[in-house]
Structure formats: structure tokens, C-alpha cells
C-alpha positions in Angstrom: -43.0 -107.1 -15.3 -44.4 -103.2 -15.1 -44.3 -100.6 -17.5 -43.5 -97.2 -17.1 -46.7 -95.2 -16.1 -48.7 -93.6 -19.2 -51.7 -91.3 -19.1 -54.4 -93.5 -17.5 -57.4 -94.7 -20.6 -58.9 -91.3 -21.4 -61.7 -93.1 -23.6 -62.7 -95.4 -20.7 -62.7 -92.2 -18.2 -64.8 -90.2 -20.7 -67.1 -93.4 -21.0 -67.6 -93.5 -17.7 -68.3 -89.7 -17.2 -71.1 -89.7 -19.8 -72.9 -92.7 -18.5 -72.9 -91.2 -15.0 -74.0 -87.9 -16.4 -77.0 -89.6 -18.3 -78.0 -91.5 -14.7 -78.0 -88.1 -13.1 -80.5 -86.8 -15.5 -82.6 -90.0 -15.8 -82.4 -90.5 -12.0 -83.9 -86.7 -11.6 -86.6 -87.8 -14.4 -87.8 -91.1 -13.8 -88.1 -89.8 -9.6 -89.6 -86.1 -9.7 -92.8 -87.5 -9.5 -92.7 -90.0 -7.3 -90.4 -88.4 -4.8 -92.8 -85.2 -5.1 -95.3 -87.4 -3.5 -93.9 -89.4 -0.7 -91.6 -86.4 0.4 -92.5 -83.1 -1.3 -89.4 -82.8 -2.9 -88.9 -83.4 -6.6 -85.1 -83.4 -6.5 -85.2 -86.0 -3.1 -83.4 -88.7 -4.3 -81.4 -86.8 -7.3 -79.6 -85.0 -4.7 -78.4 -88.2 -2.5 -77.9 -89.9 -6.0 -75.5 -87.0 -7.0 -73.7 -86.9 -3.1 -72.9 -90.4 -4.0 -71.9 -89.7 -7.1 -69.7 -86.9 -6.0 -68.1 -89.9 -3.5 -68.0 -92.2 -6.1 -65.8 -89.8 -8.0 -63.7 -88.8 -5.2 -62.9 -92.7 -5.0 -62.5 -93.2 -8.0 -59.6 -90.6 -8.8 -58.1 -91.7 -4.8 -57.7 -95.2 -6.5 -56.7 -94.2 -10.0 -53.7 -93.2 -8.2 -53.6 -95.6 -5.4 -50.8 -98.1 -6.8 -52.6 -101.6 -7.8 -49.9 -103.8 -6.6 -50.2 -102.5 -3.3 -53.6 -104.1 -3.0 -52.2 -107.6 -2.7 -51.2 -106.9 1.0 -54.6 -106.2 2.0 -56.7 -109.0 0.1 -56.9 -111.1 3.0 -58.1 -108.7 5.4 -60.8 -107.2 2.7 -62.2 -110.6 1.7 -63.0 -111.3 5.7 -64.7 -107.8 6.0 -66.9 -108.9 3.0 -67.7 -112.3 4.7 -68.1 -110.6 8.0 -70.5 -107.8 6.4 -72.4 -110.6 4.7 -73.7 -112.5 7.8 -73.9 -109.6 9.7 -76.4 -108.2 7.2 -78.8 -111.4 7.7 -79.1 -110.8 12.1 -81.9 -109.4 13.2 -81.4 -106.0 14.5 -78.5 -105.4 12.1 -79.8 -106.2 8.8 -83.0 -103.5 7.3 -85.9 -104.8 5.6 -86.7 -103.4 2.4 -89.6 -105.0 0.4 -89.0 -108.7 2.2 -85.4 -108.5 1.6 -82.6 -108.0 4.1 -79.8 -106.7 2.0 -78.8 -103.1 3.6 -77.3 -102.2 7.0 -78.9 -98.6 8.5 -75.6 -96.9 9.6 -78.4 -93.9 10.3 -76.8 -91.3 7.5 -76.7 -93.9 5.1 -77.9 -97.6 4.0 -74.6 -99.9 3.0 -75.3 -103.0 0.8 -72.4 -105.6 1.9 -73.2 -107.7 -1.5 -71.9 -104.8 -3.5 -68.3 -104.8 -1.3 -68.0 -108.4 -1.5 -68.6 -108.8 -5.3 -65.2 -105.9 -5.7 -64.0 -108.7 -3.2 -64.3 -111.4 -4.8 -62.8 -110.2 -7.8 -59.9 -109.1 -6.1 -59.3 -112.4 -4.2 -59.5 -114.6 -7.6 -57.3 -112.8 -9.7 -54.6 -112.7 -6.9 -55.1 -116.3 -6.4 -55.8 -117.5 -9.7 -52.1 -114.9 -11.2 -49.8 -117.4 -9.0 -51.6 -120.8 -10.0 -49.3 -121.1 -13.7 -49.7 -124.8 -15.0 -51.7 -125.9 -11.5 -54.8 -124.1 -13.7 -55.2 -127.5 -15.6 -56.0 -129.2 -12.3 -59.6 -128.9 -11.0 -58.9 -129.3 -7.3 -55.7 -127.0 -7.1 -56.4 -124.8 -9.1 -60.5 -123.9 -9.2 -61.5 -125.9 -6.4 -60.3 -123.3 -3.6 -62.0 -120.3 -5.4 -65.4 -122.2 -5.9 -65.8 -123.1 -2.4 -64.8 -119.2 -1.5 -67.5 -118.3 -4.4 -69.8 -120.7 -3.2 -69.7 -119.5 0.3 -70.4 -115.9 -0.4 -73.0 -116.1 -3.2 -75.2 -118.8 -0.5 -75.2 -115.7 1.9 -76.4 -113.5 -1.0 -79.2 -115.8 -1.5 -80.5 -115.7 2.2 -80.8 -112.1 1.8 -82.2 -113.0 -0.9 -80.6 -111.8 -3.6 -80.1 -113.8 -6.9 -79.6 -111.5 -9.4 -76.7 -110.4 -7.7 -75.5 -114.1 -7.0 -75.6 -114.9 -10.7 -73.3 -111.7 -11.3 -71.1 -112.8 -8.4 -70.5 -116.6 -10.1 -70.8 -115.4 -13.4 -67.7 -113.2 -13.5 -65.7 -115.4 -11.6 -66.4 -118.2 -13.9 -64.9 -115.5 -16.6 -62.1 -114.7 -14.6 -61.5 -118.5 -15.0 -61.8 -118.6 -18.5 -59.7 -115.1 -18.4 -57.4 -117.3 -16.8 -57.0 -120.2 -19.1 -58.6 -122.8 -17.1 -59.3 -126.0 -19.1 -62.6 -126.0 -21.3 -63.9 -129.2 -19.8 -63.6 -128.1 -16.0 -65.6 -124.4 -17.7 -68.0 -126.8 -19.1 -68.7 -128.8 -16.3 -69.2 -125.5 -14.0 -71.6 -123.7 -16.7 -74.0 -126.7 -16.5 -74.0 -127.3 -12.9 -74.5 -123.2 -12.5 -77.6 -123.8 -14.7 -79.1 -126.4 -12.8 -78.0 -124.1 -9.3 -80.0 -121.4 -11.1 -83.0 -123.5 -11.7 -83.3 -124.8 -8.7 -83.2 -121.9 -7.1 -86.3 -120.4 -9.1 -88.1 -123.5 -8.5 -87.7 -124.1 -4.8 -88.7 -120.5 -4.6 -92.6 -119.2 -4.9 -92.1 -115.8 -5.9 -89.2 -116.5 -8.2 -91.0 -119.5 -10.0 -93.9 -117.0 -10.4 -91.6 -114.1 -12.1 -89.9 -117.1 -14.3 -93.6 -118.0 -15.3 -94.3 -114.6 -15.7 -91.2 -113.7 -17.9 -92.6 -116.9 -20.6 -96.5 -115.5 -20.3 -96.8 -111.7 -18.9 -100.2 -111.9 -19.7 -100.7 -114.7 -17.7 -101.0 -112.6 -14.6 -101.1 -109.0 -15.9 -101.9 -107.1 -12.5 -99.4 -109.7 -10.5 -96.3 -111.3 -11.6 -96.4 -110.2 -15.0 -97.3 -106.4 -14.3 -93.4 -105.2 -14.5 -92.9 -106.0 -17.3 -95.9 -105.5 -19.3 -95.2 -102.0 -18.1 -91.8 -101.6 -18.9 -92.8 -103.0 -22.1 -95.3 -99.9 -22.5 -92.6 -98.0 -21.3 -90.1 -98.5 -23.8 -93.2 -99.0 -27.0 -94.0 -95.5 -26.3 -90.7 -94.2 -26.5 -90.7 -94.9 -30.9 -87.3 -93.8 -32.2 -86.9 -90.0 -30.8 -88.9 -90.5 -27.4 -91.9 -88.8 -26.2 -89.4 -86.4 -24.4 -87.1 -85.7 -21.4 -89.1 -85.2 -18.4 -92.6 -86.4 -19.9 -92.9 -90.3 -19.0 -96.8 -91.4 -18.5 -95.4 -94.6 -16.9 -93.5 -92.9 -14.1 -96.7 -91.2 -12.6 -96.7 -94.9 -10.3 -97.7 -97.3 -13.3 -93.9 -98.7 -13.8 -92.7 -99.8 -10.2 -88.9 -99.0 -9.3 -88.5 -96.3 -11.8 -85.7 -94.7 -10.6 -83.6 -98.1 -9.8 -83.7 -101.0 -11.2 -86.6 -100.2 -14.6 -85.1 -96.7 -15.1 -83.6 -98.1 -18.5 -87.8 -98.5 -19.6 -88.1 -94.8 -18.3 -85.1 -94.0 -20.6 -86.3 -95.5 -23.8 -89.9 -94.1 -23.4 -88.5 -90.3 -22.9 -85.1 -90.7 -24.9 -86.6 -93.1 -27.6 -84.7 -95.7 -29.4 -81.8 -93.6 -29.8 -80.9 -92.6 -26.5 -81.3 -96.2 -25.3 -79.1 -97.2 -28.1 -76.8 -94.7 -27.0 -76.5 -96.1 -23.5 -76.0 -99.8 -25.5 -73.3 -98.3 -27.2 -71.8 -96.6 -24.4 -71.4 -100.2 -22.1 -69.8 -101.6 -25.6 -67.2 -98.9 -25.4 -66.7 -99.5 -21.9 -66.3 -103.3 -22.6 -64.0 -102.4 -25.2 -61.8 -100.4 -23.6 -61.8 -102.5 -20.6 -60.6 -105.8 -21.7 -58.2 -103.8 -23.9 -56.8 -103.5 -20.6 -56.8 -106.7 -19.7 -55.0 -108.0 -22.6 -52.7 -105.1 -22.6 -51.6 -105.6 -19.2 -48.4 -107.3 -18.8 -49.3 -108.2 -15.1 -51.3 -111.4 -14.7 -52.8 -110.0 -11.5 -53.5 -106.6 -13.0 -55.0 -108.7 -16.2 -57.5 -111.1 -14.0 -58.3 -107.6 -12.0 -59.2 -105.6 -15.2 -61.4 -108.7 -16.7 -63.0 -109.3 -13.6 -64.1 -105.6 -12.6 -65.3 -105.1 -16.6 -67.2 -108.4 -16.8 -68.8 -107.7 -13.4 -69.9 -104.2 -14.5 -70.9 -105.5 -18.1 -72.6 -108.6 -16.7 -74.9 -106.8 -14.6 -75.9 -104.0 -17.7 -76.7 -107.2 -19.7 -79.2 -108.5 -17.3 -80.7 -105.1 -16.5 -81.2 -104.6 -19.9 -82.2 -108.0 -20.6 -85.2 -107.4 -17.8 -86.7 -104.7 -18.6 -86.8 -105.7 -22.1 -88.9 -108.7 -21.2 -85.4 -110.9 -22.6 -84.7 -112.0 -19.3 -87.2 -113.0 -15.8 -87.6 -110.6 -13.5 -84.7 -110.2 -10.9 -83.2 -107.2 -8.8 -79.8 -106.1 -11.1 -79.7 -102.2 -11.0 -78.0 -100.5 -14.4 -73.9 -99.9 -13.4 -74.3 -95.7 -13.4 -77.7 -95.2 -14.1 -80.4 -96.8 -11.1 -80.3 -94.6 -8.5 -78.4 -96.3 -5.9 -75.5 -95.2 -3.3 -73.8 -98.2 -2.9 -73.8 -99.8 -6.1 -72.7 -96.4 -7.2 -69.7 -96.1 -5.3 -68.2 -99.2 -4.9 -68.7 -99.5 -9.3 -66.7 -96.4 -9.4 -64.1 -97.9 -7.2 -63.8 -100.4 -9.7 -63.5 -98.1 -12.4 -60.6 -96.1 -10.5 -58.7 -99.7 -10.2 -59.0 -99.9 -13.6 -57.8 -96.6 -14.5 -55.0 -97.2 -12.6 -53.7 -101.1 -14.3 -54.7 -98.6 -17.7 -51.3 -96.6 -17.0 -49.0 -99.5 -17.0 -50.3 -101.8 -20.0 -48.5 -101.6 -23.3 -48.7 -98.8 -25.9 -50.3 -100.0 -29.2 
């Protein structure tokens, strides 16, 4: 059953606005310097950060009034693309090298990150799949079996890139789209402890991650190796106090704190902004939970309700582990912050998201 159509979540599109506005300003910040340096222009990757942006928003208000339902037709079709895009990334020729990981294709004008299409993907795929089960939920091979395997397939591709930050976002928010679902607590069990062990093994069987995972228990350890990140990050954010040394006048991004401007521009935040201004952005991903599964329980549409869960877990998922990083919570791994690390992609396929959202937000019920 669908509602009528009501203004779509004003709160969630405000939200949204003001994050993006913030990762404008801290993008600028956090990258004059560096940017200054390498190309001789301080506003280098602010301007493609706000093109993107500019796209992002154009998408965003295209799907906002781009009918949900009507994306059940082209599921199928979308969730090849991703798989297709994913192996394609990993050939030689096709797939571009940044840092020892092959995650982007060069279209020339632009680099396009496949594991950020497929993650919108996946989401769409399970909650189509997992809105028709019903009662078949409560068995493990008819009803979760068929999404693992899919879930497996595409989050092993991520990891040749490699890629496992964005793996564990990938599995992590389908596993709450099962529990969004109703799946039995046993079968969610079962699946958290053998992802734990998956995770594990995948640090250890890895040099470089087993270094950052020994880094993240002793920094100090290794200070000018695998514990430097976050012993500056930690500096980072110490300096900041409660009101911040200032916008524009980080010490850490004059090339102490690596990757700045993408995936540590949250310790760039709370040294210039202080403990307010990171608190603000805390707050600001609680609102946006908030008001995200507000429309997921509100939504009368099973489909629309798995869709709405999935594309705010996925988003709030990967703020968490951001976070958790550069806080020294969490080891090391390469999660940007949804809105705020400079980033095309991630940008505009998380604003995507967001116009999906907007749109399930007109047809949920009034309360």
C-alpha cells in the first residue's frame, strides 16, 4: 500500500545541506596548503569537490522526484553493471593505481570508484529481494542464503582492489537490512561471528593491515611507520581544546597529518573547529540517523522500508568508522566521512542515496 505524496523530510534535507556545507569549507581548509604546493592553486581540489557537489545535488533532487517503485524494473540490470564495473576495475589497463590500490577507473575528466556504485547496488538488490521473502525469512537457505552469496561475491572483488574498509560497510549494512528485515536472531548470530573471524583473517593474512591493527593497540610502537596516522591525528584533534585553534589555521595540515582533505579531515576539523564543531558534525549524523530510520519505520512499503534502512545504515556506518579512525577507536582503514572527505564519487553516488530517500520520505505516514 502507498500513501498520498507529502512534502518530502525537510529536517533530513536541511541535515544534509549543512553537513555538505561544512565539507565544503573543511575541504577548502584542510587542502589550501597542500594543494598550493603540488599545483599552485589553493582552491585545486575545493573547486572539483564543489563541481561534484553541484552534481551530487543535481542527482539528488532528479531522484527525489524520480518515483521509487519504478526502480524495481531496473535492479537486475544495475546490479550486473556493479559486478561488471567491479572486475573491470581489477584489469590491467583499465583499473588506476593510487597508493598500491586499484580502486578507480580514469575516464580522462574524471576518476569513477565502482565500489561506491555497487554498495547503492547492493542495497537496492536486498531490500527488493528480501520485501517479497514474508515467512521464507525464517529459513536460512531461502531466505539469506541467496543475498550472502551475492554479498559475498561483490565484497571479495572489493578486497582484491583492496579495499576493506569499504567491504565491512558493504556486509555490515546488509547484515542490518537483515535484521531490518526480521530475519531470525540465531541465523544474525551466526553471520556476526563468522564476519568477525572473515575480518580477522583478513588483517592477519595481510602485512600491512596486521601492521595498522598492531599499530591501532600500540601507536607508539612504530611512531614514524604504522603508527604515525594516528599519533597525528591524535595531535590533530588535542590541539583543537573545546573552541579550536581556528578556521583556516591547522599546524598539522602543513604535510604532518597524511590525507587531510579525505579520509583524516574529521582530525583537521576538531583541531580548527575544536570540540564543538566536531560535536556538531556528531550531532548532525544523529539527526540524519534519526530522521532516516524514521523513514524506514514510517514507510508502509516493505521495499521502500529495507531501501530507507539500508541507504541510512550504509551512510551512518561508514561516519562511525571514519570517526572511530581518526580518533584512534578504531585501526587504520580507508572509510572517507559521507559529505565531508573530499571525494567525487563517494560524493555523488551518497547524495543519490539521499535523493532516494527523500523521495520513500513523501509517502510514509504522517505522525
Amino acid at each position: 500500500m502507498r500513501l498520498k505524496k507529502r512534502p518530502p523530510d525537510f529536517v533530513l534535507f536541511l541535515t544534509v545541506l549543512m553537513l555538505l556545507a561544512i565539507g565544503l569549507v573543511m575541504v577548502f581548509s584542510s587542502s589550501e596548503y597542500v594543494t598550493m604546493v603540488r599545483y599552485g592553486d589553493s582552491f585545486y581540489f575545493f573547486k572539483r569537490q564543489l563541481l561534484w557537489a553541484l552534481m551530487g545535488l543535481a542527482v539528488m533532487f532528479f531522484m527525489m522526484n524520480f518515483d521509487y517503485y519504478r526502480l524495481k524494473r531496473w535492479i537486475g540490470p544495475i546490479i550486473l553493471t556493479g559486478f561488471i564495473l567491479l572486475i573491470a576495475v581489477l584489469l590491467p589497463g583499465v583499473g588506476q593505481v593510487v597508493n598500491g590500490a586499484r580502486r578507480w577507473i580514469n575516464l580522462g575528466f574524471m576518476s569513477f570508484s565502482p565500489a561506491e556504485l555497487v554498495k547503492l547496488c547492493m542495497i537496492m538488490f536486498v531490500a527488493f529481494g528480501l520485501s517479497k521473502k514474508g515467512d521464507r525469512l525464517n529459513s536460512f537457505t531461502e531466505g539469506l542464503l541467496p543475498y550472502l552469496v551475492v554479498m559475498a561475491l561483490a565484497a571479495g572483488l572489493i578486497l582484491l582492489q583492496p579495499d576493506l574498509g569499504t567491504a565491512i560497510v558493504l556486509c555490515g549494512t546488509v547484515f542490518i537490512m537483515f535484521f531490518a528485515a526480521g530475519a531470525r536472531l540465531s541465523h544474525l548470530g551466526s553471520l556476526a561471528g563468522l564476519g568477525l573471524v572473515a575480518v580477522g583473517l583478513a588483517i592477519y593474512f595481510e602485512p600491512y593491515r596486521m601492521k595498522r591493527f598492531l599499530a591501532f593497540l600500540d601507536p607508539e610502537a612504530d611512531p614514524q611507520g604504522s603508527g604515525y596516522h594516528i599519533i597525528q591525528s591524535l595531535y590533530a584533534l588535542g590541539s583543537g581544546g573545546l573552541f579550536g585553534v581556528g578556521l583556516g589555521q591547522s599546524k598539522q595540515k602543513y604535510l604532518y597529518l597524511p590525507e587531510n582533505h579525505t579520509d583524516f579531515i574529521f582530525a583537521i576539523t576538531g583541531e580548527e573547529l575544536g570540540f564543538i564543531g566536531a560535536s556538531l558534525i556528531v550531532l548532525l549524523f544523529i539527526m540524519f540517523v534519526w530522521r532516516g530510520l524514521k523513514i524506514a519505520v514510517t514507510s508502509p512499503d516493505p521495499f521502500a522500508s529495507l531501501l530507507a534502512a539500508g541507504i541510512t545504515s550504509s551512510i551512518a556506518l561508514q561516519a562511525m568508522i571514519n570517526m572511530g579512525v581518526v580518533t584512534g577507536s578504531l585501526p587504520v582503514t580507508g572509510v572517507p566521512l559521507p559529505f565531508i572527505s573530499y571525494g567525487g564519487t563517494s560524493l555523488l553516488f551518497t547524495l543519490l542515496g539521499i535523493g532516494i530517500l527523500l523521495n520513500i520520505s513523501k509517502y510514509t505516514t504522517p505522525r
